[in-house]
DOMARMI-273174 format. One record per residue (C-alpha): residue number from 1; residue in three letters; chain; x, y, z. Coordinates in nm, 4 decimals, padded with zeros to 6 digits. Layout:
N
NUM; ALA; A; X; Y; Z
...
END
This chain:
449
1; UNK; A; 05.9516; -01.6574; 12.4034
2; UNK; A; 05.9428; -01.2745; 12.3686
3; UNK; A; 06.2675; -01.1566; 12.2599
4; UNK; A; 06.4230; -00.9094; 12.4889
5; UNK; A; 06.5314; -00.5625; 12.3615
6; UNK; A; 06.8022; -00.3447; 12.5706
7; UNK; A; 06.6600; -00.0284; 12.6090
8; UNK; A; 06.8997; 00.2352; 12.8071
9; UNK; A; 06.8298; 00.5804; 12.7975
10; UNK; A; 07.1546; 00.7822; 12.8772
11; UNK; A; 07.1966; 01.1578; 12.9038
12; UNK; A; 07.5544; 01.3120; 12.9747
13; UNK; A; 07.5701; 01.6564; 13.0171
14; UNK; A; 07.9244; 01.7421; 13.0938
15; UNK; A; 07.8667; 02.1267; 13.1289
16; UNK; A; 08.0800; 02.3632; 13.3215
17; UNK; A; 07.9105; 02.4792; 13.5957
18; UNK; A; 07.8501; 02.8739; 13.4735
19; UNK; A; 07.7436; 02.9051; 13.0938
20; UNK; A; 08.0211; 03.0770; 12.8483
21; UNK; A; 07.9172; 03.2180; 12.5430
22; UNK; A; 08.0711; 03.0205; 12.2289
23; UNK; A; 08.2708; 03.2709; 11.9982
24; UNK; A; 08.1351; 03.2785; 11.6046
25; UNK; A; 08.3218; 03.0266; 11.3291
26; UNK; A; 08.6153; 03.1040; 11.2394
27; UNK; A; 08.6503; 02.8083; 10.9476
28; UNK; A; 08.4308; 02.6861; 10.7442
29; UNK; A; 08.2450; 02.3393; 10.7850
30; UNK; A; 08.3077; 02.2022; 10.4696
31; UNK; A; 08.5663; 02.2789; 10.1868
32; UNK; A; 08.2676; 02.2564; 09.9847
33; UNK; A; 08.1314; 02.5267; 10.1915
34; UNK; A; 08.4020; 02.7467; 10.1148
35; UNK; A; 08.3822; 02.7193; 09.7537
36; UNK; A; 07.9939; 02.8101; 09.7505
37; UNK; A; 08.1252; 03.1144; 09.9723
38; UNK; A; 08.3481; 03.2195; 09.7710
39; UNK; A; 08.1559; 03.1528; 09.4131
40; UNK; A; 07.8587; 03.3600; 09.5772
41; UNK; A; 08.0709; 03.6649; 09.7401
42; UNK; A; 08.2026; 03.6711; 09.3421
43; UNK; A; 07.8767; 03.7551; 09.2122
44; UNK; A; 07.7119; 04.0356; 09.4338
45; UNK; A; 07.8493; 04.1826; 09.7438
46; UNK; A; 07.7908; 04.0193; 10.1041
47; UNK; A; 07.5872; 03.7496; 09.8684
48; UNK; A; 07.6995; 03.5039; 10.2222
49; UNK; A; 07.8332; 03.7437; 10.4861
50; UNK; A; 08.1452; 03.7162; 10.6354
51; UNK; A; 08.2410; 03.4218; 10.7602
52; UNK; A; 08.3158; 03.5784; 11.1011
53; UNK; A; 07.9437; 03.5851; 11.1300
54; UNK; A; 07.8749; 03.2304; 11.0464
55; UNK; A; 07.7396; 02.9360; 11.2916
56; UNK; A; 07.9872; 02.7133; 11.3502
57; UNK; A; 07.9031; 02.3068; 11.1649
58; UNK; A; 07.6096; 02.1727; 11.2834
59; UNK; A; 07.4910; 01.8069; 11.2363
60; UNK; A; 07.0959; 01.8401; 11.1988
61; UNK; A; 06.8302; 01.5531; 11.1520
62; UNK; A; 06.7321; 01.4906; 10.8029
63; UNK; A; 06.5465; 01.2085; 10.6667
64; UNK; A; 06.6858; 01.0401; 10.3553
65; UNK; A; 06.4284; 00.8086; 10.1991
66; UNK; A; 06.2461; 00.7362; 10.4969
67; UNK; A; 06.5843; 00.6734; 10.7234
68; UNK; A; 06.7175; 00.8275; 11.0243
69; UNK; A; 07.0189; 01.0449; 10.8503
70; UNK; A; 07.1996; 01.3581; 10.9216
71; UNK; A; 07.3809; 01.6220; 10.7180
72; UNK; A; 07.6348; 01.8987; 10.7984
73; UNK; A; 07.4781; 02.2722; 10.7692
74; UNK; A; 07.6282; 02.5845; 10.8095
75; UNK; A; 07.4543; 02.9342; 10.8999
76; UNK; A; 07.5731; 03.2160; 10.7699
77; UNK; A; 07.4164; 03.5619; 10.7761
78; UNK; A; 07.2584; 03.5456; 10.4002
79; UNK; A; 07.1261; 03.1467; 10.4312
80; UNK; A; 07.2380; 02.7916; 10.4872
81; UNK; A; 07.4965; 02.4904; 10.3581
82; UNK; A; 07.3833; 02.1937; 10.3498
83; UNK; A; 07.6173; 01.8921; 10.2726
84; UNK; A; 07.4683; 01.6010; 10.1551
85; UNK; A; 07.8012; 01.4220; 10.1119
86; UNK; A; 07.9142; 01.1974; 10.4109
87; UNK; A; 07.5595; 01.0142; 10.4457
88; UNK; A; 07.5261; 00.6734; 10.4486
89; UNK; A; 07.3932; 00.5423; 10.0767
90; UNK; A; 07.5304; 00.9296; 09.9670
91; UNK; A; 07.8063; 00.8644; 09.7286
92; UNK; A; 07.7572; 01.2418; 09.6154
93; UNK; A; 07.9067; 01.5804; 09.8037
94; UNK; A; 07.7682; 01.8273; 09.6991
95; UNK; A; 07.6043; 02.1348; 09.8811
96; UNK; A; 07.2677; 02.2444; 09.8663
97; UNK; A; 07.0719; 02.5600; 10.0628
98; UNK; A; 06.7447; 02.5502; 10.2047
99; UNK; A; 06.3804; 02.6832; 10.1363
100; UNK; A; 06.4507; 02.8560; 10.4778
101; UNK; A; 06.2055; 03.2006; 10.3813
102; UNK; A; 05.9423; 02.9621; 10.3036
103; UNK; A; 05.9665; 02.7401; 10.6239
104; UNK; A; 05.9856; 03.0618; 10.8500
105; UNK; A; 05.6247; 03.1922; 10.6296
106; UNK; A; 05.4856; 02.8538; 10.6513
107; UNK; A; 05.6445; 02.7976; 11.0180
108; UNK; A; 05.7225; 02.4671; 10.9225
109; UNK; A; 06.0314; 02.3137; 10.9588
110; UNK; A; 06.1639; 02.0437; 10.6608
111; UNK; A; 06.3288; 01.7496; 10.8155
112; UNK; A; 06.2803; 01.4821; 10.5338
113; UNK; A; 06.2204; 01.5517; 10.1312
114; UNK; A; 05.8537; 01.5157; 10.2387
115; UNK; A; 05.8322; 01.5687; 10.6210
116; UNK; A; 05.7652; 01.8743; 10.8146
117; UNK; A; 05.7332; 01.9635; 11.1782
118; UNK; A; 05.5314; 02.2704; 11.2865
119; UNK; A; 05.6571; 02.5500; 11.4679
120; UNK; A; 05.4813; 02.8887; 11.4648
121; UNK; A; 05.6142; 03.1802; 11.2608
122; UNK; A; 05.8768; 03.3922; 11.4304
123; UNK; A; 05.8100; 03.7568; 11.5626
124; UNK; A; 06.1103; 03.8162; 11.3539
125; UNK; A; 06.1410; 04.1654; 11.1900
126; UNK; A; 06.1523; 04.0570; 10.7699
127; UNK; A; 06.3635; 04.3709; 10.6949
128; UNK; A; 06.5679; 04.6456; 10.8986
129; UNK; A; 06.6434; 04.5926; 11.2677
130; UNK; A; 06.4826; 04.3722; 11.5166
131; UNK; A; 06.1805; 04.4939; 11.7544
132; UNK; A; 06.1703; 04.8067; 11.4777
133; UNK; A; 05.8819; 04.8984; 11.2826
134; UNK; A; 05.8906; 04.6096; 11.0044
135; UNK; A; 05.6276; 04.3837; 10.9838
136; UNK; A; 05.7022; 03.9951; 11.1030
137; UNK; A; 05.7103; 03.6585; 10.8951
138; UNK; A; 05.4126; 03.5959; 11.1277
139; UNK; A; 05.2791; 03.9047; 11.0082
140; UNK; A; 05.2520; 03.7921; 10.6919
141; UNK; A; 05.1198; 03.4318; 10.7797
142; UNK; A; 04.7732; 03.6059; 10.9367
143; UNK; A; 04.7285; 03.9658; 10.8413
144; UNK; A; 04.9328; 03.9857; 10.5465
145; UNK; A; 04.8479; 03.6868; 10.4189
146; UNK; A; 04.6818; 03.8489; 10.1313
147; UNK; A; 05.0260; 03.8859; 09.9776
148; UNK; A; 05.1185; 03.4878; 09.9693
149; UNK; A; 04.7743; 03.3681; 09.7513
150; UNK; A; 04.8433; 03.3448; 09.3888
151; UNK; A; 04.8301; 03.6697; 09.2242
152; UNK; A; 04.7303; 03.7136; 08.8596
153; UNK; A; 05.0270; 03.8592; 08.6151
154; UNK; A; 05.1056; 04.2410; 08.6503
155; UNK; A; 05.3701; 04.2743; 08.4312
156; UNK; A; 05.4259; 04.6664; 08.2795
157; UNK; A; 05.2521; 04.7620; 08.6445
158; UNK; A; 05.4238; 04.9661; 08.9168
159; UNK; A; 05.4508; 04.7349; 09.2629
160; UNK; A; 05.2041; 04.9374; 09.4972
161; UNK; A; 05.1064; 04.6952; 09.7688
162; UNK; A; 05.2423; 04.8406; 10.1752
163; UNK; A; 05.2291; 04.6198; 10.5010
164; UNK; A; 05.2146; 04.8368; 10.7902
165; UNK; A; 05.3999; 04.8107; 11.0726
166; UNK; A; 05.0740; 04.6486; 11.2110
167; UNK; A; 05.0966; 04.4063; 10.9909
168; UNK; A; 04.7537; 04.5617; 10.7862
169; UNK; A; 04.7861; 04.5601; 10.4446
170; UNK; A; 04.7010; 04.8879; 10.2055
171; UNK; A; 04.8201; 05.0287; 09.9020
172; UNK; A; 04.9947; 05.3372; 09.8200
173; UNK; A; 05.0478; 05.5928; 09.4338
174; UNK; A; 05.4340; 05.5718; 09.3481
175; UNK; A; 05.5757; 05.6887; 09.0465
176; UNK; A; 05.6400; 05.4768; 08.7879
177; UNK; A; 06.0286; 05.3998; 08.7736
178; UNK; A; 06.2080; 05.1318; 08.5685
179; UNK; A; 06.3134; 04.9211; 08.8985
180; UNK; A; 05.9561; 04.8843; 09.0394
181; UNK; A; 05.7587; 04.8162; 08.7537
182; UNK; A; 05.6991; 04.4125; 08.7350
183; UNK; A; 05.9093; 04.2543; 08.4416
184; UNK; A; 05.8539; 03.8599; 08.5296
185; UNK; A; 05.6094; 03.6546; 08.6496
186; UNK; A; 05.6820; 03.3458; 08.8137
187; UNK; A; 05.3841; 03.1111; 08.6625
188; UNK; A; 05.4781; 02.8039; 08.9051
189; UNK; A; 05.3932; 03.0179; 09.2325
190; UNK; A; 05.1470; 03.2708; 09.0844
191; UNK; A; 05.3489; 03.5831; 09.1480
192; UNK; A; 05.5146; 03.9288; 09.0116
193; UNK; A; 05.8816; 04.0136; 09.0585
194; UNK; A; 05.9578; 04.3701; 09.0032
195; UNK; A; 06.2581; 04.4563; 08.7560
196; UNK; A; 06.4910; 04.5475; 09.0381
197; UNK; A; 06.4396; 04.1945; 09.1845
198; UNK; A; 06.4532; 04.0377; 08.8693
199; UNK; A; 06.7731; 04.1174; 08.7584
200; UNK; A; 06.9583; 04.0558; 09.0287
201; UNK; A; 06.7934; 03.6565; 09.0616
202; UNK; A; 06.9664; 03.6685; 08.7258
203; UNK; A; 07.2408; 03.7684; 08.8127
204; UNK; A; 07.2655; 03.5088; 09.1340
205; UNK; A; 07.0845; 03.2362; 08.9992
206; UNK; A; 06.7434; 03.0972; 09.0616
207; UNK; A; 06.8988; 02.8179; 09.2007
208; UNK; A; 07.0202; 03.0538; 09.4717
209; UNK; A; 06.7056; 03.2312; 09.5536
210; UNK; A; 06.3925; 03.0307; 09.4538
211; UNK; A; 06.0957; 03.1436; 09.3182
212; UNK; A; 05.9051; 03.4299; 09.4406
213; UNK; A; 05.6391; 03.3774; 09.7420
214; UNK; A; 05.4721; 03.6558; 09.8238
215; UNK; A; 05.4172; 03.9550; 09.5880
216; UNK; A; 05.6561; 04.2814; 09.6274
217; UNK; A; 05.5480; 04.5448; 09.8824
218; UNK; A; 05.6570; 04.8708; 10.0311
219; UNK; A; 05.7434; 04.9109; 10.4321
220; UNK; A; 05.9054; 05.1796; 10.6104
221; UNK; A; 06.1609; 05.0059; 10.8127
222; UNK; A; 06.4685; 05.1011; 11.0375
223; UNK; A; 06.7905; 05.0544; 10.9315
224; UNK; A; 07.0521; 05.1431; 11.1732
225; UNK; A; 06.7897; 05.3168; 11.3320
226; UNK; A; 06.7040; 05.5381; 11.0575
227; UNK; A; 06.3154; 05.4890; 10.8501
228; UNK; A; 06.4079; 05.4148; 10.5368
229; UNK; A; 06.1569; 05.3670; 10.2700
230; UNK; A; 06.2129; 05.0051; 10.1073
231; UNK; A; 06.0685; 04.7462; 09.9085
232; UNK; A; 06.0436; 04.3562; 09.9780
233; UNK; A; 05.9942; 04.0510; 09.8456
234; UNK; A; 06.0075; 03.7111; 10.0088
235; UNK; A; 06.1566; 03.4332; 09.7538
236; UNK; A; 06.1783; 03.0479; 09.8265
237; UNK; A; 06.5259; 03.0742; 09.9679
238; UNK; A; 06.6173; 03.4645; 10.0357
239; UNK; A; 06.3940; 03.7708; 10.1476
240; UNK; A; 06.5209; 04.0972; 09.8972
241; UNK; A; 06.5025; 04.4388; 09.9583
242; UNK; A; 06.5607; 04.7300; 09.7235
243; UNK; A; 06.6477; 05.1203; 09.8513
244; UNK; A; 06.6095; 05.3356; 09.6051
245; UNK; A; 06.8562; 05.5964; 09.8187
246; UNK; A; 07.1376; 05.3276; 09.8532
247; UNK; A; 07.4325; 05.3715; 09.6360
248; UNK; A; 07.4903; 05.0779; 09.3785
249; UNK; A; 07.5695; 04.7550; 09.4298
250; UNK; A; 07.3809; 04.7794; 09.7622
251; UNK; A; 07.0378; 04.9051; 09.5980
252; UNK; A; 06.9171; 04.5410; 09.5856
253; UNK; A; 07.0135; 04.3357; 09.9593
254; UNK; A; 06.9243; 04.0162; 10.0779
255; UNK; A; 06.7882; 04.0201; 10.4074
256; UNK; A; 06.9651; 03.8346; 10.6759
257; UNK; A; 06.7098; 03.5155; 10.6206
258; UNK; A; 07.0066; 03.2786; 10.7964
259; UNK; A; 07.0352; 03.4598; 11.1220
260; UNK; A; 06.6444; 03.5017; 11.1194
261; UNK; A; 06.6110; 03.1456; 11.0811
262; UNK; A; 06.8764; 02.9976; 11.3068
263; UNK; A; 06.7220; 03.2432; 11.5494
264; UNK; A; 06.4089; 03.0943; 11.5573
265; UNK; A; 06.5112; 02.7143; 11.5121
266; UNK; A; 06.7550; 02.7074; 11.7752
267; UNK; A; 06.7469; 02.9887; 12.0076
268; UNK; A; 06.3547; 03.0615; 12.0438
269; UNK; A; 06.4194; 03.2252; 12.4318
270; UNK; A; 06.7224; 03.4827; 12.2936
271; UNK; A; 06.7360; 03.8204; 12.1986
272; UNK; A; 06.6685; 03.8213; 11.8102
273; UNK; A; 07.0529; 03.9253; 11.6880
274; UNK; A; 07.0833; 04.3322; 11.5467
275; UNK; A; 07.0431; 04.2710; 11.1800
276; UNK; A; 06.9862; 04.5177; 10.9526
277; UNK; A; 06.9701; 04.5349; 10.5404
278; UNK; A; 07.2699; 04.7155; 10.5018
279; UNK; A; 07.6480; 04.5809; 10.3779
280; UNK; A; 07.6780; 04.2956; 10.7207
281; UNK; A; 08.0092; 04.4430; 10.8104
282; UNK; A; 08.0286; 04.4625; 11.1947
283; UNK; A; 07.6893; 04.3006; 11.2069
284; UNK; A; 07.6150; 04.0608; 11.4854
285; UNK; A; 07.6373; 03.6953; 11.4617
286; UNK; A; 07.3905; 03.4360; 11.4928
287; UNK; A; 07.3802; 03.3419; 11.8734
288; UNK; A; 07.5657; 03.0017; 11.9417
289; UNK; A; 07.3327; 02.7546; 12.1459
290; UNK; A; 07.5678; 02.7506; 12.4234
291; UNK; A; 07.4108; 03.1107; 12.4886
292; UNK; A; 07.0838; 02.9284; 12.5677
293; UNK; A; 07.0119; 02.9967; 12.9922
294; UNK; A; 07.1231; 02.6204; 13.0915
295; UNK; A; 06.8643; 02.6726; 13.3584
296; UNK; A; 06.6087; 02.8319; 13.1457
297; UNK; A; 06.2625; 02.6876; 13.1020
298; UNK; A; 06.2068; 02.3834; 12.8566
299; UNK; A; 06.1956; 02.4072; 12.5363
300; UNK; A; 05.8685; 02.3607; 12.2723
301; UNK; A; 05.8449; 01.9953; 12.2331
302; UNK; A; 05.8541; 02.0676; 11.8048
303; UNK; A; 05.9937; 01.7633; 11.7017
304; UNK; A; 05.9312; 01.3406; 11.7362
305; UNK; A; 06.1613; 01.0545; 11.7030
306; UNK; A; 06.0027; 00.7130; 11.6038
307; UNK; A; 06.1814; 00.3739; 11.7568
308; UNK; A; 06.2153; 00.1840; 11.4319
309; UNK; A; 06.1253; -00.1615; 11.5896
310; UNK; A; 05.7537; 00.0399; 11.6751
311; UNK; A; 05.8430; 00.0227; 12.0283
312; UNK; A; 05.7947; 00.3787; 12.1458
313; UNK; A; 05.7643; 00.7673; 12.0669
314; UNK; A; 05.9755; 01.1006; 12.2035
315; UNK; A; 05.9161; 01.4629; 12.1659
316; UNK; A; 06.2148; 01.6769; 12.1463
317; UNK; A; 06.3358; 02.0332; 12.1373
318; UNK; A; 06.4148; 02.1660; 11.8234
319; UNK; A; 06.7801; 02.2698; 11.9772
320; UNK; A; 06.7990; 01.8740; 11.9762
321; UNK; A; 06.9269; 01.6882; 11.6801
322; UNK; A; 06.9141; 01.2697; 11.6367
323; UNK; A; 07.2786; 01.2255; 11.6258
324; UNK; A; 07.3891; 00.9108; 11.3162
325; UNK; A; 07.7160; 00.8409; 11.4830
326; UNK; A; 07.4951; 00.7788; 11.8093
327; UNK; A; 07.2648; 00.6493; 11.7021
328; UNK; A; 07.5127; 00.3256; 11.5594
329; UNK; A; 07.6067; 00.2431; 11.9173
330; UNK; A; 07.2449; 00.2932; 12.0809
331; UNK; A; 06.8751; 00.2520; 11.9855
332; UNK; A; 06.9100; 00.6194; 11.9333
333; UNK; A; 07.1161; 00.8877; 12.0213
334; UNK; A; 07.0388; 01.2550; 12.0192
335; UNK; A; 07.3274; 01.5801; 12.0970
336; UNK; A; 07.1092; 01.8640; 12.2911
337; UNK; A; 07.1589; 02.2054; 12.2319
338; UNK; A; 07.4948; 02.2386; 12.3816
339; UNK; A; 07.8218; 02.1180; 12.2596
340; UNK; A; 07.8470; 01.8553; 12.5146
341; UNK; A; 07.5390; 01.7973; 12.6365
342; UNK; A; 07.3831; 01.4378; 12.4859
343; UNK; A; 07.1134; 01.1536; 12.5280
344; UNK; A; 07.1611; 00.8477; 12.4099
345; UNK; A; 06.8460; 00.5261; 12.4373
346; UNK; A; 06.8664; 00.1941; 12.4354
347; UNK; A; 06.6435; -00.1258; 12.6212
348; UNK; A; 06.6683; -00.3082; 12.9175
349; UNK; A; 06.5248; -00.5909; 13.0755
350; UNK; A; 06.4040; -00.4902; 13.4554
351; UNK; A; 06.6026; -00.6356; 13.7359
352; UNK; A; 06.5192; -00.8932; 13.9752
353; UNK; A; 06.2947; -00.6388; 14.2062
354; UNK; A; 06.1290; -00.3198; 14.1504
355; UNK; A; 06.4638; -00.0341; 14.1198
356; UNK; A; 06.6675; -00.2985; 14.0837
357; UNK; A; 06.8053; -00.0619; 13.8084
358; UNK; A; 06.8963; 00.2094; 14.0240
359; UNK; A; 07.1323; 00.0015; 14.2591
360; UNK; A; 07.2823; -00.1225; 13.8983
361; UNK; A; 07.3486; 00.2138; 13.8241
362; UNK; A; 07.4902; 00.2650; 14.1144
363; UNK; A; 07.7221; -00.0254; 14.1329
364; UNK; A; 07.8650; -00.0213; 13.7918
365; UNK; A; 08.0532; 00.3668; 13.9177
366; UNK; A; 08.1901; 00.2438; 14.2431
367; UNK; A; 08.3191; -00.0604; 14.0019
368; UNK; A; 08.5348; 00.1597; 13.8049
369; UNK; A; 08.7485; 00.1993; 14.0484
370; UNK; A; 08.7142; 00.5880; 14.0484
371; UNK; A; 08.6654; 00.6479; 14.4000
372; UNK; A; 08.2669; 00.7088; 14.2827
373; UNK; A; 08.0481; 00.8300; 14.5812
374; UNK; A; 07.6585; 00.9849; 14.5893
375; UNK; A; 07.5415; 01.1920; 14.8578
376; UNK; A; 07.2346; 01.3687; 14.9018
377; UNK; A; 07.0291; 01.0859; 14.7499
378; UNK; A; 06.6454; 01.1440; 14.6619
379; UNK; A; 06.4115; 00.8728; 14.5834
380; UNK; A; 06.0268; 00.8610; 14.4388
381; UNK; A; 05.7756; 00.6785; 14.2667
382; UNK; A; 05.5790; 00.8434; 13.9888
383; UNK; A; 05.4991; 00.7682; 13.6143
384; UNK; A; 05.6133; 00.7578; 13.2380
385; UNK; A; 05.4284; 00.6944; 12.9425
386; UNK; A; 05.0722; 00.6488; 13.1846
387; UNK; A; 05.3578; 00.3604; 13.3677
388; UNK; A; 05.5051; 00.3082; 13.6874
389; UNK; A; 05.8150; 00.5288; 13.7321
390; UNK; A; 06.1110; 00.5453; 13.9596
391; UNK; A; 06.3398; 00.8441; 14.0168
392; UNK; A; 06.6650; 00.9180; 14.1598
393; UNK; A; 06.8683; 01.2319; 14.2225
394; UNK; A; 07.2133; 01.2491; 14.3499
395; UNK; A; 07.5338; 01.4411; 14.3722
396; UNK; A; 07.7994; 01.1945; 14.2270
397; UNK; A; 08.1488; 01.2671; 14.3204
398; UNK; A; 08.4700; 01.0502; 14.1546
399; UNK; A; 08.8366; 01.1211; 14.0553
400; UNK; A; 08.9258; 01.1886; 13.6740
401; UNK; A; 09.2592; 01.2533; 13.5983
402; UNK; A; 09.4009; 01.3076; 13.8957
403; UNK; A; 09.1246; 01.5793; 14.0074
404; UNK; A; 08.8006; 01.5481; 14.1434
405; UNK; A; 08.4540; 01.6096; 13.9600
406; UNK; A; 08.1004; 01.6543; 14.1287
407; UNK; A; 07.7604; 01.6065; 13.9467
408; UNK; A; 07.4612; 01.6316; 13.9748
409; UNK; A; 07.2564; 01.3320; 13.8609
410; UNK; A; 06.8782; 01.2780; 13.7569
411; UNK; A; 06.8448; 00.8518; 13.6553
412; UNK; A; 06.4707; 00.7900; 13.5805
413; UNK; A; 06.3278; 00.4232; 13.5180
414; UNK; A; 06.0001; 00.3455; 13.4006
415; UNK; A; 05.8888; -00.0200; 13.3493
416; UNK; A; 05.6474; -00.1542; 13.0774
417; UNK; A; 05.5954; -00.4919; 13.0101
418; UNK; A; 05.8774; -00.7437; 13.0581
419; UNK; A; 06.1110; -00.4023; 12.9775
420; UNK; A; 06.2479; -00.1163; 13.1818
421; UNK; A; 06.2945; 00.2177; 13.0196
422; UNK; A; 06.5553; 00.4603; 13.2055
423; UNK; A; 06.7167; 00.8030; 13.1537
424; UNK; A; 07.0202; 00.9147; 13.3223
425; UNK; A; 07.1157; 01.2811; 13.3352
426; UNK; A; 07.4838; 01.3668; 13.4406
427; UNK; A; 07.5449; 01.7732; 13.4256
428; UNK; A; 07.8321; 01.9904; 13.6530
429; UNK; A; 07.7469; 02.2314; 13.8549
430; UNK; A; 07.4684; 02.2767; 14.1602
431; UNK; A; 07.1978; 02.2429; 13.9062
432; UNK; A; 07.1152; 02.0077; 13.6228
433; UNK; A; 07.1690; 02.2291; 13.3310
434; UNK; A; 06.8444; 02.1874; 13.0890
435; UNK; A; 06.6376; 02.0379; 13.3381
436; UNK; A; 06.3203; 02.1285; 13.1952
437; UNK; A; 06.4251; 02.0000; 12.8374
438; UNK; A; 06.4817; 01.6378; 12.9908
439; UNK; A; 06.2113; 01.6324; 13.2457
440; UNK; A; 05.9532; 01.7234; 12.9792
441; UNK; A; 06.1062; 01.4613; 12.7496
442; UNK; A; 06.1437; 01.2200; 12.9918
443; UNK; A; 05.7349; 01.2715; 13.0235
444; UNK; A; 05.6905; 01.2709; 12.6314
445; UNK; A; 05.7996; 00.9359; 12.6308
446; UNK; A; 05.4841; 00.7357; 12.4727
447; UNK; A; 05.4988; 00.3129; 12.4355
448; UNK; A; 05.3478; 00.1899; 12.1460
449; UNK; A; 05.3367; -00.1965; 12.2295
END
């Protein structure tokens, strides 16, 4: 006899019904967090940026050795914490920070030691403020490509290369002066680093900003909403810039690569945060994803979980993580891009007769003794996964705590084989809050036997 799986697809979004803004961290995630911090703001100014500017802990999908796993990160202005410690078959903590220049370049986001999902290159400003006149990291995926293919050693030459505003490549005659004349070449990417940039990797570590990428050039960018005349490289881990009129330390700045990239991994549909080049005090911090319009329009489908038993496929957001401590009580369990909005799946067997499911649903409420009632009921057939679908709306209304609590409710049930597949939305408010997140989801949904 076929064994029987139980497959139960449950989303809770307990949102309140008008969207607050989240305030930026005010601790760090991690002791071991803090001591990176605080080793980095040692050796060069704003090496981090203040913590006031920093994401608060997020649990992201990560792949161990082929497994489901997660790890803490941290954004800060400067780049991102990762804490391996804490993950099952992890003895280690220790903290790590990720290639996050070259996955914004590459637009491709790492989410295993050898897995990658695509995501195109963000119409981010690389250096000076946003919507100014600086070229984009998609700028230099297409027009300014020229400067990511392996370049032959220039050492004792003056970095002349310019990206226009455009994004068009050209060259330009500067005088020859000690800080951009190329000192190193990096022989395992094929490219020159200029003696300003050198010395301060030297000074921070390699360690802490990779290997260069793309070969130095010259932009005029805005900086406060002045032009200033800068150069820029683009490193594994950190984007530099050097201004040749900024007083020391602050000749040589890291761009803000960790609000760039949290801006374009998890808030795609927001205003790219002011971030300039200069010192980050007063700077802007990386949006929260409780900022997100909870009644926006869904979100690129980026990402795909896997049912380890084969069974079936789902496309995700990329403001949706698979969530380890979920995922131990339920086939799989992912947090959405809100603090309490989740979605947790499991299996079923179908009931007796066709929606059967739905009047289960229903039941099990007005058994908890809650004083559970649904009004304004909507019923319809339709499809999932190229199956037959049901799908019910309500407004559920019960007691908690002494006070009451309306809302509104999306349960979806799709049947294949001797197995029904549902999804049950709960969010507050007259609306379901990410609606087209789980509807397009919901339709993702692809059975594999």
């Amino acid at each position: 006899m076929r064994s029987r799986f139980t497959l139960l697809v449950a989303l809770v979004l307990c949102l309140v019904p008008q969207a607050t803004s989240v305030s930026a961290a005010s601790t760090f995630a991690s002791t071991a967090f803090e001591t990176q911090w605080k080793q980095g703001e040692a050796l060069a100014p704003n090496f981090w940026g203040p913590l006031t500017n920093a994401s608060d802990g997020i649990t992201e999908e990560y792949h161990y050795s082929g497994t489901n796993k997660t790890r803490l990160v941290q954004y800060f202005d400067k780049g991102r914490m990762e804490r391996y410690g804490g993950v099952t078959n992890t003895p280690d903590v220790r903290v790590t920070n990720g290639l996050l220049a070259t996955e914004m370049v590459k637009g491709q986001i790492q989410i295993a030691d050898d897995q990658f999902m695509s995501l195109p290159s963000p119409e981010i400003a690389i250096a000076g403020d946003p919507g100014g006149s600086a070229a984009t990291y998609a700028d230099l995926g297409t027009k300014g490509a020229g400067l990511l293919g392996p370049a032959a050693s220039k050492i004792g030459q003056v970095s002349n290369d310019t990206i226009q505003p455009s994004g068009d490549l050209g060259t330009i005659a500067l005088p020859p002066i000690p800080q951009t004349t190329i000192t190193v070449y990096d022989s395992a990417t094929k490219h020159n680093v200029p003696s300003a940039f050198a010395q301060y990797r030297e000074r921070a570590g390699l360690s802490n900003i990779g290997y260069a990428i793309s070969e130095p050039f010259h932009a005029t960018v805005k900086v406060a909403g002045a032009s200033s005349f800068v150069m820029v490289q683009v490193f594994e881990r950190r984007v530099l810039t050097y201004t040749d009129t900024n007083p020391d330390p602050y000749k040589v700045e890291m761009g803000n690569i960790g609000q760039h990239y949290y801006q374009w991994r998890y808030a795609s549909t927001a205003p790219v945060p002011a971030t300039g080049n200069a010192p980050a005090t007063g700077s802007t911090a990386p949006p929260a994803t409780d900022q997100m319009d909870p009644f926006g329009p869904a979100a690129p489908l980026t990402r795909m979980y896997t049912d380890p038993q084969g069974l079936f496929t789902l496309h995700y957001p990329a403001g949706w993580h698979v969530d380890a401590a979920l995922g131990m009580r339920h086939a799989v369990g992912l947090t959405g891009p809100f603090t309490t909005l989740e979605m947790t799946l499991d299996i079923i067997g179908q009931a007796p007769t066709i929606g059967g499911e739905i009047d289960a649903f229903k039941a099990g409420w007005i058994s908890q003794g809650v004083g559970a009632t649904f009004s304004q009921e909507t019923t319809r057939d339709g499809q999932i996964g190229g199956e037959p679908a049901k799908f019910y709306t309500a407004l559920l209304s019960f007691m908690r705590d002494g006070k009451p609590v309306t809302l509104n409710v999306l349960f979806a049930v799709a049947y294949h084989g001797s197995d029904a597949y549902a999804v049950l939305a709960f969010s507050g408010g007259a609306q379901l809050a990410r609606l087209g997140d789980i509807t397009a989801m919901i339709g993702s949904l692809t059975f594999l036997k």
